[in-house]
C-alpha positions as CSV (number, residue, x, y, z in Angstrom):
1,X,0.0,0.0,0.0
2,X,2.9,2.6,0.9
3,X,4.6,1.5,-2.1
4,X,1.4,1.9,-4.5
5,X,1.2,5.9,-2.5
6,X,4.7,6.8,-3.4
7,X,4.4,5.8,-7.1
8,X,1.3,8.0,-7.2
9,X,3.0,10.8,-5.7
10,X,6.0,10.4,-8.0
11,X,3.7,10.6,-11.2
12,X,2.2,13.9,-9.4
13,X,4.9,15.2,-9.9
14,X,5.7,14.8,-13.2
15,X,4.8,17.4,-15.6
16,X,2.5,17.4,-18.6
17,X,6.1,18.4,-20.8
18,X,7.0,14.7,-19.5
19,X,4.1,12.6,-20.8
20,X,4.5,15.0,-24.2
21,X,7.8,13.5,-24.8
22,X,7.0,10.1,-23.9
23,X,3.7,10.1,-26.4
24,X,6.5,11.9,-29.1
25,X,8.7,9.3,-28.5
26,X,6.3,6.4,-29.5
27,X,6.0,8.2,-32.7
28,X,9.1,6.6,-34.1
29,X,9.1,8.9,-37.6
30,X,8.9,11.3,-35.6
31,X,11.2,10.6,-33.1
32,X,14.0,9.1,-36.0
33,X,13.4,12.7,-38.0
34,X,14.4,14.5,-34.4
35,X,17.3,12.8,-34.7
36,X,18.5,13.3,-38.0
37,X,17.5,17.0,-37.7
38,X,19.8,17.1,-34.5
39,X,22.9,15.1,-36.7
40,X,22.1,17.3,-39.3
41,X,22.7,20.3,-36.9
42,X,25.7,19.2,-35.4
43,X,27.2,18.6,-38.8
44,X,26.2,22.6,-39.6
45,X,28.0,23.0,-36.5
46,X,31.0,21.6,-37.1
47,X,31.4,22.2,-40.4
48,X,35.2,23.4,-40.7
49,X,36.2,19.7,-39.0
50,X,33.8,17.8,-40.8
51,X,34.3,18.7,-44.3
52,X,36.6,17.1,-46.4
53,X,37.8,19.9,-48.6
54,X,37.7,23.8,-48.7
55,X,34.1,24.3,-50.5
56,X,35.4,27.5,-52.1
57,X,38.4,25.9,-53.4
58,X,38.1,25.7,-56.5
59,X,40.3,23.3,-58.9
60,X,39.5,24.0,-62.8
61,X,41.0,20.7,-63.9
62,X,38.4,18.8,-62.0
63,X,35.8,20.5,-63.4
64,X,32.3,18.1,-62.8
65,X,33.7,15.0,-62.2
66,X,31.7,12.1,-61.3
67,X,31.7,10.5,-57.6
68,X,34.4,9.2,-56.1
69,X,36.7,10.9,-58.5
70,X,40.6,11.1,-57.2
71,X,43.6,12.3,-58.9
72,X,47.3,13.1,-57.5
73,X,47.9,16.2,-56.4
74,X,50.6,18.7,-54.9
75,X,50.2,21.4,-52.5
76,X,52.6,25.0,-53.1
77,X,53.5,26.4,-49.9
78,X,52.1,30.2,-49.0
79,X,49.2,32.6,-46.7
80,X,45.9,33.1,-47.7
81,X,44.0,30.3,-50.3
82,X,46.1,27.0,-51.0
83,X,47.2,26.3,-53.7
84,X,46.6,22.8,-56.0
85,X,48.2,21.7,-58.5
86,X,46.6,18.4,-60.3
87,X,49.3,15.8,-62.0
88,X,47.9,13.9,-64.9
89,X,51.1,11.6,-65.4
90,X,54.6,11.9,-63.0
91,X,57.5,11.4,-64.4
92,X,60.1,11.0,-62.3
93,X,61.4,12.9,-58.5
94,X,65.0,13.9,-57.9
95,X,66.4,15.7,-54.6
96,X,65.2,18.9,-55.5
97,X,62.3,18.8,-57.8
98,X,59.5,16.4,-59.3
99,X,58.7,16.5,-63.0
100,X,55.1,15.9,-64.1
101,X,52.5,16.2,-66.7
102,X,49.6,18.5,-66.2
103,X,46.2,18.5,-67.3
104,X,47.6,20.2,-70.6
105,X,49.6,17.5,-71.1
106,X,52.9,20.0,-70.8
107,X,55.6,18.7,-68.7
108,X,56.8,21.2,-65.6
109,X,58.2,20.6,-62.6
110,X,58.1,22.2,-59.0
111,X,61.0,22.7,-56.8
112,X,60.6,20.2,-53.7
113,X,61.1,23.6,-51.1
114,X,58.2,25.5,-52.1
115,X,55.7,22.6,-52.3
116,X,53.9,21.1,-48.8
117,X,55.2,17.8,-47.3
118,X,54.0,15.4,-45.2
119,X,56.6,12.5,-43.8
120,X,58.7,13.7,-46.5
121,X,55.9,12.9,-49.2
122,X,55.2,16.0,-51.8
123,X,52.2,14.2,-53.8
124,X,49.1,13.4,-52.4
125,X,45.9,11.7,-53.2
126,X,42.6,14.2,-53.4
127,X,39.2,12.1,-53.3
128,X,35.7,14.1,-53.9
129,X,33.5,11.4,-52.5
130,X,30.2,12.7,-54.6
131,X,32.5,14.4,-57.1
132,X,32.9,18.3,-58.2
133,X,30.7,20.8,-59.9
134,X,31.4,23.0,-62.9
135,X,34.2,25.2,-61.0
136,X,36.2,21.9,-59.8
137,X,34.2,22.7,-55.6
138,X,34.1,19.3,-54.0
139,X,30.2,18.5,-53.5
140,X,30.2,16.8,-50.6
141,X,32.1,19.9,-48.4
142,X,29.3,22.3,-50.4
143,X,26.5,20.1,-49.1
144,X,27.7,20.3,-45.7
145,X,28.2,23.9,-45.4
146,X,24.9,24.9,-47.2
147,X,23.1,22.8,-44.3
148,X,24.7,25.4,-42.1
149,X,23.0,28.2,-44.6
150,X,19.9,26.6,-44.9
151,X,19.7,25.8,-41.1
152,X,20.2,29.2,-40.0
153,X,18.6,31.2,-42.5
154,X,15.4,28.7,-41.5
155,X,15.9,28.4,-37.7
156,X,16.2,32.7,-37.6
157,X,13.4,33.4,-39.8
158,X,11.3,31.0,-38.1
159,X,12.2,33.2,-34.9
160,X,11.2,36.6,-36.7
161,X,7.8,34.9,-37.9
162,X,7.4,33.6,-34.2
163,X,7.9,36.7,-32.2
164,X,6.0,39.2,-34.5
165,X,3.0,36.0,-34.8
166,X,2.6,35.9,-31.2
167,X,2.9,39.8,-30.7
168,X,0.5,40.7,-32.8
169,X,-2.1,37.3,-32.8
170,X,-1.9,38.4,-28.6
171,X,-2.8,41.7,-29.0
172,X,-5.4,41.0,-31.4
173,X,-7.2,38.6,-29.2
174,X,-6.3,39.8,-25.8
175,X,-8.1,43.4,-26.5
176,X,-10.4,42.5,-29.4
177,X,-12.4,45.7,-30.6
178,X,-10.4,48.5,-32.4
179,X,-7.2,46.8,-32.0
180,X,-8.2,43.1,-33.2
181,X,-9.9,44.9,-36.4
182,X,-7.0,47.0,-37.4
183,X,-4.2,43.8,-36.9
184,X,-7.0,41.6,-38.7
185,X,-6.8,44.0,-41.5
186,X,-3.1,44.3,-41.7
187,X,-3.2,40.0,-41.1
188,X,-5.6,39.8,-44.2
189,X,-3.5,42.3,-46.2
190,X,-0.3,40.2,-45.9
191,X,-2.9,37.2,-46.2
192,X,-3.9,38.2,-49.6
193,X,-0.3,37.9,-51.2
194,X,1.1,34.6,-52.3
195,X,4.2,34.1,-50.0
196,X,6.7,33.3,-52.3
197,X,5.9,36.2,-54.5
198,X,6.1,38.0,-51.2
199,X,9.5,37.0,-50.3
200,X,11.0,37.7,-53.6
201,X,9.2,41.4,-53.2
202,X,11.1,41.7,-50.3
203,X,14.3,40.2,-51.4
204,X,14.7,43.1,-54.1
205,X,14.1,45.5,-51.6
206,X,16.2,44.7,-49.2
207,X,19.1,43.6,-51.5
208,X,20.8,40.3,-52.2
209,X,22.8,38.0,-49.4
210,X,22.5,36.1,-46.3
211,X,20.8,38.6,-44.2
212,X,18.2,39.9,-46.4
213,X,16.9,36.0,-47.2
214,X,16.2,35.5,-43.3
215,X,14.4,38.4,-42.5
216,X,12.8,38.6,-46.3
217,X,10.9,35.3,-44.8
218,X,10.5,36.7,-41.7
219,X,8.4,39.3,-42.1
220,X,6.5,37.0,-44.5
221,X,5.9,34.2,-42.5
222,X,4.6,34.9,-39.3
223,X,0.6,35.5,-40.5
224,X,-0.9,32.0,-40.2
225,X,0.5,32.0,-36.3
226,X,-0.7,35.4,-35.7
227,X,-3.9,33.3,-36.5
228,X,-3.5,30.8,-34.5
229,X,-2.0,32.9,-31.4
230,X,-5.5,35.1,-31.7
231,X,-8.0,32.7,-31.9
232,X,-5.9,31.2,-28.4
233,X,-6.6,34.4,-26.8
234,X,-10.2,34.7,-27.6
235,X,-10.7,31.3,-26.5
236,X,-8.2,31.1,-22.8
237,X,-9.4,34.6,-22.5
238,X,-12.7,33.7,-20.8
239,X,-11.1,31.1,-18.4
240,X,-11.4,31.1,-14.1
241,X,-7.4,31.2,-13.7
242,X,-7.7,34.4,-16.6
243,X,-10.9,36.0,-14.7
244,X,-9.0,35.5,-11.5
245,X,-5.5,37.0,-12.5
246,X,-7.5,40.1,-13.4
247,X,-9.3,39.9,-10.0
248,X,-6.1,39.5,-8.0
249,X,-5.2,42.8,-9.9
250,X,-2.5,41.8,-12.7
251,X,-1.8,43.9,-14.9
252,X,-2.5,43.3,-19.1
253,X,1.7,42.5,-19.3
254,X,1.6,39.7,-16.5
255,X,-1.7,37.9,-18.0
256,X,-0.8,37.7,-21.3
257,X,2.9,36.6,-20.9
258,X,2.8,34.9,-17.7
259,X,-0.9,33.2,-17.9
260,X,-2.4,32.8,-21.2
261,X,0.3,32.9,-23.7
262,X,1.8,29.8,-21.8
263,X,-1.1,27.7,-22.4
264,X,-1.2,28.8,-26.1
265,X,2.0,27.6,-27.0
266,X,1.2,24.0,-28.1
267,X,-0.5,25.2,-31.4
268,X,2.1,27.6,-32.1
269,X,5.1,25.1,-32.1
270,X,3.6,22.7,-34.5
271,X,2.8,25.2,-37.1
272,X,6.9,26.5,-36.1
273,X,7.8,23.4,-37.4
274,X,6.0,23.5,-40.5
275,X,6.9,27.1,-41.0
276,X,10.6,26.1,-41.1
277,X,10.4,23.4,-43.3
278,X,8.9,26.1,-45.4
279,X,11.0,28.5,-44.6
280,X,14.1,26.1,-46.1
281,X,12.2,25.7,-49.4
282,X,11.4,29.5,-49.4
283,X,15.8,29.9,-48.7
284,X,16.7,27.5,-51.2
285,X,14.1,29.0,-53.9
286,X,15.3,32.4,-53.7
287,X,19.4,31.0,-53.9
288,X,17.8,29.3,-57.2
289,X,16.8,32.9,-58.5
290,X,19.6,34.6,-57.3
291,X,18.2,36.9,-54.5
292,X,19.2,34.8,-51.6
293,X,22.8,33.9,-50.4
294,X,25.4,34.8,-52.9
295,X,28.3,32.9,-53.8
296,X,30.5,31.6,-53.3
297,X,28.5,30.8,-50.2
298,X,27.0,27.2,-50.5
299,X,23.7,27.1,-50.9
300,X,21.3,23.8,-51.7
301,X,19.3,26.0,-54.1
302,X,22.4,27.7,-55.5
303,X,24.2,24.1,-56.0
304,X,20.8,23.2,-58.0
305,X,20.8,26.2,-60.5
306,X,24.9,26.0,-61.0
307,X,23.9,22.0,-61.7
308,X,20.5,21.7,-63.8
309,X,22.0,22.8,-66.9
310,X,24.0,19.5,-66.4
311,X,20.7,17.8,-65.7
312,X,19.1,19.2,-69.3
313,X,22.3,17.2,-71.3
314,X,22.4,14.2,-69.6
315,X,25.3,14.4,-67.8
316,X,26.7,14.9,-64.0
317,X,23.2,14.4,-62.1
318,X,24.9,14.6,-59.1
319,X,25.0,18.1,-59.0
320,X,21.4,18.6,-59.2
321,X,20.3,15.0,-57.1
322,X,22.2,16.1,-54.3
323,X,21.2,18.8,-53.1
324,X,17.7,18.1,-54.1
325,X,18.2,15.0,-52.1
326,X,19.2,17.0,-49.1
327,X,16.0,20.1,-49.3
328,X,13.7,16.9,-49.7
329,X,15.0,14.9,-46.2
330,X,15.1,17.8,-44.3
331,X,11.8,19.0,-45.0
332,X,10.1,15.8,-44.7
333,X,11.7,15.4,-41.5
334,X,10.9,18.7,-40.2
335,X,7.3,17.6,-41.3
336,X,7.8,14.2,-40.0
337,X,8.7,16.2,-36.6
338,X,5.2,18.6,-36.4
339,X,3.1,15.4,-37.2
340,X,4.5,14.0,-33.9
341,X,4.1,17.5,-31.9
342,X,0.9,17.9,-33.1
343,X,-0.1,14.6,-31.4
344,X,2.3,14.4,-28.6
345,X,1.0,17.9,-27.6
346,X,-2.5,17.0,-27.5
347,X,-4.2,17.3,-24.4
348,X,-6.9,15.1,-25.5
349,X,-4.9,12.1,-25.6
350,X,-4.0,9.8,-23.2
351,X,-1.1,9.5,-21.1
């Protein structure tokens, strides 16, 4: 009997947070696209160690080369961007210099003192594991770095959307009357616009480059939970703990931060989740066009517009599959992910 009491003082204590991520984790797509998303982040993180090559370097005489294309190479010595120089063919190595054939088929040789070694060795073996584009970049190191792009450009926009969605959607529903019909207005304005069109609007405006494509989609994306966030209000508005904050003498600031906006949130994370998965699309579009990050940044949708003439003559589909590949897993998981809020956070269901 004391044993059944502490066990049902222990669950007491849990919080309704806890049984949320127990239901999300019986979601297994769900849980397996938290996952990824989280590998996917840490990769973005840690890009510079990650990465096998420099994915600005670029090596002319490996222009779009298939995967797991690898050639001899040799490094020159110096500051600032490395230098590469691709052998075709060596010829032979004395004390003091190598003699090769380039990818002219000239012979030249490099004096052994200016060139990098390593134990001694001058010539090394370069490997691009999903092969190069049309400027000789390694893919692979590109992919990984535009994650970072598309990552953050999605994760800050999503903020923007968030903070001027719940600002507003609050103040719309809290006070209702003048207020809720003006911000309705403004809602249904924005509303009214197709959002891509929107974004690239904005885009021109505010310029080309990393900074303008985050808050372009912003301020373009944070409508449908203004929505949401209002018709919260209207609805928590006329609760007892709500009627009794008011009666305790709480000012507008304290209710709607500290007591109703709480209880609101569920909604407003699962439509978060499908605004960034938007949000990437919306980054990776605008790259495509131009407007967004500008090279020679990688970008997923830049990576598809350098590659798709490639795709048109039958050659190199890598450089459009890729990063194709990589906007389509991330947004299903990030979709994957909402489906599994939306029912984890679901008061209705049971524990």
């Amino acid at each position: 009997m004391k044993r059944e009491t502490n066990t049902a003082i222990v669950n007491k204590r849990k919080s309704l947070w806890h049984y949320s991520y127990i239901r999300f984790k019986r979601h297994k797509l769900a849980f397996i696209s938290s996952i990824y998303l989280l590998l996917l982040i840490a990769v973005s993180l840690f890009a510079e160690i990650i990465s096998p090559h420099n994915p600005d370097r670029q090596i002319l005489e490996f222009t779009s080369k298939p995967s797991f294309y690898s050639c001899e190479v040799m490094q020159k010595k110096g500051k600032g961007a490395e230098k590469i120089i691709p052998i075709k063919k060596l010829i032979k190595e004395t004390n003091s210099e190598i003699y090769y054939i380039d990818f002219l088929d000239k012979e030249k040789s490099e004096v052994k003192a200016s060139l990098v070694s390593k134990n001694n060795n001058y010539i090394f073996k370069e490997t691009f594991i999903l092969g190069t584009d049309k400027f000789g970049r390694d893919l692979l190191s590109r992919l990984i770095y535009g994650a970072r792009i598309s990552l953050s450009v999605g994760l800050i926009s999503q903020t923007i959307a968030v903070l001027i969605g719940i600002i507003l959607g609050s103040l719309s529903g809290y006070f209702r009357g003048g207020t809720d019909r003006i911000i309705m207005w403004f809602i249904n304005v924005v509303w009214a616009f197709p959002s891509i069109l929107l974004v690239i609007s904005i885009s021109v405006v505010l310029g080309k480059g990393y900074w303008q494509a985050f808050v372009a989609i912003g301020l373009t994306s944070w409508v449908e939970i203004a929505r949401i966030v209002r018709g919260q209000f209207i609805t928590l508005k006329e609760s007892e703990y709500v009627e009794s904050a008011r009666a305790l003498g709480f000012g507008h600031t304290r209710i709607i931060f500290r007591h109703i906006l709480p209880n609101a949130m569920s909604p407003v994370i699962v439509t978060s989740t499908v605004g960034l998965a938007n949000a990437i699309i919306f980054e990776a579009s605008l790259s495509f066009l131009g407007l967004g990050v500008q090279p020679p940044m990688a970008s997923w949708g830049q990576m598809i517009f350098d590659g798709y003439k490639y795709l048109i003559t039958g050659t190199n589909f890598g450089m459009v599959l890729y990063p194709a590949l990589a906007i389509m897993l991330i947004v299903f998981a990030v979709n994957l992910i909402g489906d599994g809020l939306r029912d984890s956070l679901d008061p209705k269901l049971k524990k």
